[in-house]
C-alpha positions in Angstrom: -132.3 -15.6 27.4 -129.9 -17.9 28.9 -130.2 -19.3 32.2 -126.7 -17.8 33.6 -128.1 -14.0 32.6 -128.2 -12.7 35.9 -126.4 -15.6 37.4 -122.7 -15.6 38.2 -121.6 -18.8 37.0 -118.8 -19.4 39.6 -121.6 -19.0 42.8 -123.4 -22.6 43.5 -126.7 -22.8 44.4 -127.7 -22.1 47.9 -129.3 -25.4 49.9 -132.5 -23.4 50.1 -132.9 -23.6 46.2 -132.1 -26.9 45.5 -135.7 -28.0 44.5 -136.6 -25.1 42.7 -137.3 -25.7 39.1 -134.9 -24.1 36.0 -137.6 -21.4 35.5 -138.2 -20.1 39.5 -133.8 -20.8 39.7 -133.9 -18.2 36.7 -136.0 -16.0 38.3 -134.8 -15.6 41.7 -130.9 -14.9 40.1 -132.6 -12.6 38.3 -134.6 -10.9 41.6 -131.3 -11.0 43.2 -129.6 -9.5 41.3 -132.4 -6.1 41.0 -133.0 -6.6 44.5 -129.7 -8.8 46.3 -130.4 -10.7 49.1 -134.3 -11.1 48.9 -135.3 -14.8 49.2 -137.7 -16.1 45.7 -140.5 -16.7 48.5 -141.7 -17.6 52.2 -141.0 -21.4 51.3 -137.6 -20.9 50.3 -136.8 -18.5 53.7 -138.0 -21.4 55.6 -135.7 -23.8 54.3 -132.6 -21.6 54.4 -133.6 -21.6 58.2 -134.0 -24.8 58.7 -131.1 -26.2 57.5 -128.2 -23.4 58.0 -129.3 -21.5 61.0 -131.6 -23.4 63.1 -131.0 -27.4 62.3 -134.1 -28.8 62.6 -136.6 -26.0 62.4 -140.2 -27.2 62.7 -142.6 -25.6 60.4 -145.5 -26.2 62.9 -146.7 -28.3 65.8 -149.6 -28.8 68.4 -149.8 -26.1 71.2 -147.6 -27.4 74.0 -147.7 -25.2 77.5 -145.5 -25.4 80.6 -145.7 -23.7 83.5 -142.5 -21.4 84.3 -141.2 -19.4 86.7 -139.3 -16.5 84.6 -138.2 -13.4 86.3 -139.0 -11.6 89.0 -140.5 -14.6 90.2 -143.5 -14.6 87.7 -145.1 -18.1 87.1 -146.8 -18.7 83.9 -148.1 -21.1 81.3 -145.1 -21.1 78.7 -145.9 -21.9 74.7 -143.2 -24.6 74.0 -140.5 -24.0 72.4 -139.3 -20.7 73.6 -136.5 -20.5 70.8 -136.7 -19.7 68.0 -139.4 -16.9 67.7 -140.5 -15.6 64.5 -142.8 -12.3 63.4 -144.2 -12.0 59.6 -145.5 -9.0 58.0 -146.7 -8.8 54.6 -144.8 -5.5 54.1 -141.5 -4.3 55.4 -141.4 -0.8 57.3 -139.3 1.1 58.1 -140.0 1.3 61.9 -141.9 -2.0 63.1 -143.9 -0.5 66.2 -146.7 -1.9 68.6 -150.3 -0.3 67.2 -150.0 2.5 70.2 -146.9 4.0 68.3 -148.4 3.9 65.1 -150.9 7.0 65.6 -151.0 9.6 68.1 -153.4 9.9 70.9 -155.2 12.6 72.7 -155.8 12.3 76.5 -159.1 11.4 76.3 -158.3 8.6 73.5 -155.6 7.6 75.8 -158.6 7.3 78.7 -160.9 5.4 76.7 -158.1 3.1 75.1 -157.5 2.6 79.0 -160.9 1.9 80.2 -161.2 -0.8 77.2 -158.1 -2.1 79.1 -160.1 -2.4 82.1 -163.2 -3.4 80.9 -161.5 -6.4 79.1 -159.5 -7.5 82.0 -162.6 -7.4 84.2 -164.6 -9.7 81.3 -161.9 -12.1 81.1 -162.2 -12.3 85.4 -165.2 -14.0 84.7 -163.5 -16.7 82.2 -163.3 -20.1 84.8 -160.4 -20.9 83.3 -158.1 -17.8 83.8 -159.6 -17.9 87.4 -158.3 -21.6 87.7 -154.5 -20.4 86.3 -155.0 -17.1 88.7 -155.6 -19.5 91.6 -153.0 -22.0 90.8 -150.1 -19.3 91.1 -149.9 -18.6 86.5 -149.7 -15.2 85.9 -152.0 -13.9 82.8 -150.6 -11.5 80.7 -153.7 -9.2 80.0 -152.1 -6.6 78.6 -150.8 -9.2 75.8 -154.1 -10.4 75.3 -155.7 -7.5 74.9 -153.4 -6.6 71.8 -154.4 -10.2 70.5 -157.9 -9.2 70.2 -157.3 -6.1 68.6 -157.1 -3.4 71.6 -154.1 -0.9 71.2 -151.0 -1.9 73.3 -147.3 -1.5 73.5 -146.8 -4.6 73.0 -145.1 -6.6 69.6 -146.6 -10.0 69.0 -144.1 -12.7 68.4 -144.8 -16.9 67.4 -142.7 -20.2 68.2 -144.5 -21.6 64.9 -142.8 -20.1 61.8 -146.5 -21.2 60.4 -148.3 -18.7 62.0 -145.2 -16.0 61.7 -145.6 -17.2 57.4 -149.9 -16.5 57.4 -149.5 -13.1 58.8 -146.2 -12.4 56.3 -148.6 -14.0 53.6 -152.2 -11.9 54.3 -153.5 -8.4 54.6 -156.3 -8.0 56.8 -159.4 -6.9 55.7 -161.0 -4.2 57.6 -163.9 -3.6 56.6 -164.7 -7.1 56.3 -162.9 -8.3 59.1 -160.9 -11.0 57.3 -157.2 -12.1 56.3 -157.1 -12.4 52.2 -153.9 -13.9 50.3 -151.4 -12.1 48.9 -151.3 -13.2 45.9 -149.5 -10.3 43.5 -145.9 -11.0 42.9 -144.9 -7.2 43.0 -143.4 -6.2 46.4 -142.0 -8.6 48.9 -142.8 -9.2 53.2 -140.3 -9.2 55.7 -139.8 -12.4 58.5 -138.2 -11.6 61.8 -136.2 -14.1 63.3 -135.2 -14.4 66.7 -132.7 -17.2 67.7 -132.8 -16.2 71.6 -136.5 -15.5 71.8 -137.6 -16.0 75.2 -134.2 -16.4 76.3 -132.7 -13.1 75.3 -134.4 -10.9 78.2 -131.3 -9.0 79.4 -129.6 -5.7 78.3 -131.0 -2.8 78.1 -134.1 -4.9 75.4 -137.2 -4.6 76.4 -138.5 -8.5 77.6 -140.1 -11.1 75.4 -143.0 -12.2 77.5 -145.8 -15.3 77.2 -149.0 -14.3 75.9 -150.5 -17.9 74.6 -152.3 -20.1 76.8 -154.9 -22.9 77.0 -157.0 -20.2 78.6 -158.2 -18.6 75.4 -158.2 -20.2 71.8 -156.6 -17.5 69.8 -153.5 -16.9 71.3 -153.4 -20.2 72.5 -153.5 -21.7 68.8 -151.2 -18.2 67.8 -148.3 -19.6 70.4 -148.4 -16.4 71.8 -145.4 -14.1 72.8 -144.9 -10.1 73.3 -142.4 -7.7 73.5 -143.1 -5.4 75.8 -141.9 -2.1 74.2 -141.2 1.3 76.2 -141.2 5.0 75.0 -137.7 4.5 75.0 -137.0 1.6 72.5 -140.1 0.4 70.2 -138.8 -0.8 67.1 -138.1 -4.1 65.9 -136.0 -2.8 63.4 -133.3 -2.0 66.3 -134.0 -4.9 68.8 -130.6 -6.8 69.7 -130.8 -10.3 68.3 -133.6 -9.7 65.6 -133.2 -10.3 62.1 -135.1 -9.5 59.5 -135.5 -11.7 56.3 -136.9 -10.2 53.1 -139.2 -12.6 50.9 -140.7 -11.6 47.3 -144.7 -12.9 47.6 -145.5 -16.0 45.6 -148.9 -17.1 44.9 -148.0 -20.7 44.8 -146.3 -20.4 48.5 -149.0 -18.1 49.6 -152.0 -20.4 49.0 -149.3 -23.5 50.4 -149.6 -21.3 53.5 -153.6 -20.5 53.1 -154.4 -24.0 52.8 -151.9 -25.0 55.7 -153.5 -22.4 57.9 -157.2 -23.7 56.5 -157.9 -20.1 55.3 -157.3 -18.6 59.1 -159.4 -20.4 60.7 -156.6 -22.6 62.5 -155.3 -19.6 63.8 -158.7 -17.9 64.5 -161.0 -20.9 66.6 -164.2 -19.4 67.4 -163.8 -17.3 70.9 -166.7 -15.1 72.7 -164.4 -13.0 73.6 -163.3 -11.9 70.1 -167.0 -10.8 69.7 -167.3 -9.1 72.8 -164.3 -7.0 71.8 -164.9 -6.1 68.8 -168.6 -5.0 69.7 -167.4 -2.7 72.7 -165.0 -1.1 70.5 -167.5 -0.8 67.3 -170.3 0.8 69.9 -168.2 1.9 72.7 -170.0 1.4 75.5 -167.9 0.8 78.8 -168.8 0.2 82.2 -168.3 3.0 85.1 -166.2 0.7 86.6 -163.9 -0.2 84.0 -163.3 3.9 83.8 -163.0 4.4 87.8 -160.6 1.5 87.3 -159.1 3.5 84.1 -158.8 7.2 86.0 -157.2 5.5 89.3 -154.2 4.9 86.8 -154.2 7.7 85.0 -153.6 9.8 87.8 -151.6 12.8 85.5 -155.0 13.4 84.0 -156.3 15.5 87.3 -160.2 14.9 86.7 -163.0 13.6 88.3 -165.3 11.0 87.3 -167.9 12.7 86.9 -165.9 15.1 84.4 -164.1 12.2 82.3 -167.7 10.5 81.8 -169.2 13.8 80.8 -166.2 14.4 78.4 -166.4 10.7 76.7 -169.9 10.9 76.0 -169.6 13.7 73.9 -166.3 11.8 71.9 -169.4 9.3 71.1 -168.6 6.6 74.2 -171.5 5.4 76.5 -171.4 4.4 80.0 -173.7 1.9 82.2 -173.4 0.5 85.6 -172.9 -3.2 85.0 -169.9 -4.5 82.5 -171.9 -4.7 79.0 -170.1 -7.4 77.5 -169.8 -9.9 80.2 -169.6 -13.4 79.9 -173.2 -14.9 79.6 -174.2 -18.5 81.5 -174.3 -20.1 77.9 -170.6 -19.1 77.0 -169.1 -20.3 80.5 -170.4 -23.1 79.6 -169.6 -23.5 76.4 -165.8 -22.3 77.8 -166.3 -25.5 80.3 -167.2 -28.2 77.9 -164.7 -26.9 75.9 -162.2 -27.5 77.8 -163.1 -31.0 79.2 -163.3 -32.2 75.9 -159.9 -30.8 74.7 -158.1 -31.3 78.1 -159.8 -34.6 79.6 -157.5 -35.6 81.8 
């Protein structure tokens, strides 16, 4: 077949493809024309990006934090950059929602998803290093990390590092196993959101882009944390002002560039005792009475009684005891400590 097939001969190149062979130049005219405006693969998005819309661009770089004030007067620790923020799915839906929109929810789900709220902000009390940023005046976004380590939330994760935006537009996660695995088919193609504003673009009638990474907690410290902060009223990414969505056909080659970039997940995933703390309260469900006091004193519409709720949940399968079951144990804290005097000496 001849190379201008599915080529029109008077359209150049595009930068992006300028160090693509004869063979891949073939077949992305020949995508683009079945499918038009679908880039050949994550590598080639990225440098479309980086050299016509954000001069520059920085595939990845160390986690960098500053301490903010943003609005309303709220002081945190900042990933740096704030602009440009990216989000990477291996598939493109139709409606890109926050995992709370993406079943339904009964009232009593909706309590026990809430006293898994409280019972992980009340763990996470205990973490000396979110008590030193409470004390010194940094808001922590709890809510933000909760939906990090895998608790339902209303809030969209967002990334300064196209990187980490490319491993989760790259991966499926396992499961059963518990584990990202490479796409590595060349069959359907993933979908990266682009936001040139990012953390600048909270006004209108958008919900706010918030900080969720911080030095406090590997994960979405490493991540470069952000969130949108969705609302019944407006939670999908598909219709967010300032959002644009780049469609990518999945290449093994650029998949397993991003694997090996990402050292399999395990850049993006340090270990963490709290990832294991959450994911063995929601495997067993066992919650402390506080956490679903806590839980019932903001759910207020519900109208019952403690004594009812409990009752209720332990026959949905939950358990309840009178200390916080997953606390932080003497060995972690310090483990968190000498952590953290090793990575942050000075």
């Amino acid at each position: 077949m001849p190379f201008n097939a599915c080529e029109n001969p008077q359209t150049p190149n595009p930068p992006e493809l300028q160090n693509l062979t004869n063979y891949n130049l073939l077949t992305y005219h020949c995508l683009m024309y079945i499918a038009p405006g679908i880039f050949p693969d994550i590598l080639s998005l990225y440098n479309h990006l980086s050299k016509n819309v954000w001069k520059g661009l920085v595939f990845h770089t160390p986690p960098r934090f500053e301490a903010m004030t943003l609005y309303g007067d709220r002081m945190a620790a900042v990933p740096m950059p704030t602009a440009p923020l990216f989000r990477g799915e291996s598939v493109f839906h139709e409606q890109c929602l926050p995992s709370f929109y993406r079943r339904s929810w009964s009232p009593l789900e909706l309590l026990e998803r809430q006293v898994q709220l409280e019972d992980f902000k009340l763990m996470l009390q205990d973490n000396p290093e979110i008590r030193e940023m409470e004390e010194g005046g940094l808001e922590v976004n709890y809510i933000g990390l909760a939906q990090h380590y895998g608790i339902e939330t209303k809030i969209l994760d967002l990334t300064n590092s196209f990187m980490v935006a490319a491993f989760f537009a790259t991966t499926t996660y396992d499961s059963l196993q518990g584990v990202y695995r490479p796409v590595l088919h060349t069959v359907s193609y993933g979908v990266m959101y682009f936001s040139m504003m990012g953390g600048h673009s909270n006004f209108g009638d958008d919900p706010f882009i918030w900080p969720i990474g911080m030095m406090a907690l590997r994960r979405p410290g490493e991540q470069r944390g952000f969130g949108i902060e969705m609302n019944d009223q407006q939670h999908d990414l598909n219709k967010y002002s300032g959002v644009h969505a780049y469609r990518f056909w999945h290449s093994p080659d650029a998949t397993m560039r991003i694997w090996k970039e990402c050292q399999g997940g395990s850049l993006l995933f340090p270990f963490d005792p709290m990832a294991e703390k959450v994911r063995s309260m929601r495997k067993y469900r066992i919650y402390s009475e506080e956490g679903l006091r806590m839980a019932l004193g903001k759910m207020t519409n519900l109208n019952m009684f403690f004594d009812t709720a409990r009752v209720a949940l332990i026959k949905m399968g939950c358990a309840f005891v009178d200390r916080l079951p997953f606390a932080y144990t003497d060995k972690e804290i310090e483990y968190i400590q000498n952590l953290y005097r090793k990575m942050y000496s000075n």
